[in-house]
N, C-alpha and C positions, 0 to 999 in steps of 0.2 A: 710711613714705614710699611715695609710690604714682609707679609710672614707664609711659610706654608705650612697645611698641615698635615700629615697623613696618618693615615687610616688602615689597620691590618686587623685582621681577627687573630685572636689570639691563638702562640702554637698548640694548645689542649682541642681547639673548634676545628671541625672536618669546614674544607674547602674545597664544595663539589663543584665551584665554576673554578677556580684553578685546577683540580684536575684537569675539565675538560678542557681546558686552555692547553693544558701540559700534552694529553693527547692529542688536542688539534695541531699541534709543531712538529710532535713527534710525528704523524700521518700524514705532515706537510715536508718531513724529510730535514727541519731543522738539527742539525747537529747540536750535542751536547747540553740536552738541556735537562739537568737531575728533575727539577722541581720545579710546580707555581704557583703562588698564593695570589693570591688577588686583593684589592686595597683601594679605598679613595685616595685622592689628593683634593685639597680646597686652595686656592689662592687667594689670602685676603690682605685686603690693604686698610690698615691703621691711620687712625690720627693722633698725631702727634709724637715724639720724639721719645720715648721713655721708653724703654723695652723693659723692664719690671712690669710696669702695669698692662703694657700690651699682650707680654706674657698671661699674666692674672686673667684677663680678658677673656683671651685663646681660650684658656685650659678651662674657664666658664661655660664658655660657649660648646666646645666639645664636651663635659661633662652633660653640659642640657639639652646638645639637638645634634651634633657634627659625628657623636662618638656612640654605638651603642658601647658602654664601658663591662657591660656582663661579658660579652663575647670581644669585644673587640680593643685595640690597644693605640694611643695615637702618640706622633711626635709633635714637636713644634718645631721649627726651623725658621730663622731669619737671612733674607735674602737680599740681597745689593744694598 
């Protein structure tokens, strides 16, 4: 089973490398771009067939090492 997870600071936490990401498009002449937050993605792949527990697993794992959870906020998403 293959899951993804991502990773955002929460919206109350300043995001000074999305900023500068947001000013480097805008300086690069990107049109239409309000805002940028910045964020992980992990891609993990599971054993076995249960997504109850894979879930369980996930939200383990981000709670103990994937997610700072003070600042930061994650999803889980299951993929193909």
């Amino acid at each position: 089973m293959k899951a993804r997870v991502l990773v955002t600071l929460k919206s109350a936490v300043l995001d000074p490398q999305g900023k500068a990401i947001e000013g480097a498009l805008r300086s690069l002449g990107v049109p239409g771009i309000a805002s940028v937050r910045q964020g992980k993605v992990f891609d993990v792949e599971l054993d076995g067939a249960d997504q109850a527990k894979a879930e369980a697993t996930l939200k383990e794992a981000c709670e103990k090492l994937l997610a700072n959870t003070v600042i930061e906020s994650y999803r889980i998403e299951f993929v193909g």
